[in-house]
C-alpha positions as CSV (number, residue, x, y, z in Angstrom):
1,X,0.0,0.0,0.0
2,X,1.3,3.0,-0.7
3,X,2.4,5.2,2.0
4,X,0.7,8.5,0.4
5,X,-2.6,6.7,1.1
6,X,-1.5,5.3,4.5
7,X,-1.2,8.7,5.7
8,X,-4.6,10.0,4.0
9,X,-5.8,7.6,6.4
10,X,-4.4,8.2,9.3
11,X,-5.9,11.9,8.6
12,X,-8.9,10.8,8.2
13,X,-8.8,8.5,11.2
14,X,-8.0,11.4,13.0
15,X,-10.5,14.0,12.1
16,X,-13.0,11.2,12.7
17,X,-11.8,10.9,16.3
18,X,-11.6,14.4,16.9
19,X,-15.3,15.3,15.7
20,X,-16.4,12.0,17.1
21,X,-15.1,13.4,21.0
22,X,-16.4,17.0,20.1
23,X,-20.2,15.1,19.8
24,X,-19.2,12.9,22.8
25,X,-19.3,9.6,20.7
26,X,-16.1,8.7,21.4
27,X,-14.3,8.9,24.8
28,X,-11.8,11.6,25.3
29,X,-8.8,9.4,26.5
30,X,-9.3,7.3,23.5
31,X,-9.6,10.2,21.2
32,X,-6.3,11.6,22.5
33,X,-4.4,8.4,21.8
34,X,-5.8,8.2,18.7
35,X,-4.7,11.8,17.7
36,X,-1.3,11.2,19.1
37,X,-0.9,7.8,16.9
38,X,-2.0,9.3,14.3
39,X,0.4,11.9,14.4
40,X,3.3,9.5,14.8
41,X,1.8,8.0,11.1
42,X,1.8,11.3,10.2
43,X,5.6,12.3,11.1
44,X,6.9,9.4,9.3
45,X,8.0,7.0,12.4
46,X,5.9,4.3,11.5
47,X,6.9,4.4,7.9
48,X,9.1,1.1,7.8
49,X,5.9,-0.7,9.7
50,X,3.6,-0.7,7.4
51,X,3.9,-3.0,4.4
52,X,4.3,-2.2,0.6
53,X,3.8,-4.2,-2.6
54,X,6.9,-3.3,-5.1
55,X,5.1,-4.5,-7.8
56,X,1.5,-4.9,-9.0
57,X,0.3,-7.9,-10.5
């Protein structure tokens, strides 16, 4: 997968978690973790966790 789209997701993952604690959907303390693991994604430090095809079938 490439890691363009990993990170899209990881956006969106977090933009879901922070609207989903702003309508009290989603707990707080989970909301917070999810923004800071997000931002991990985000800064690159996951990068070599996550796999990727090198060639497309």
């Amino acid at each position: 997968m490439p890691i363009q789209l990993i990170k899209a997701l990881a956006i969106l993952k977090k933009c879901a978690a922070t609207v989903n604690a702003e309508l009290g959907e989603l707990n707080l303390e989970v909301a917070k973790l999810i923004d800071k693991a997000t931002t991990r994604i985000l800064k690159g430090e996951f990068d070599t966790q996550f796999p990727r095809a090198t060639s497309l079938p």
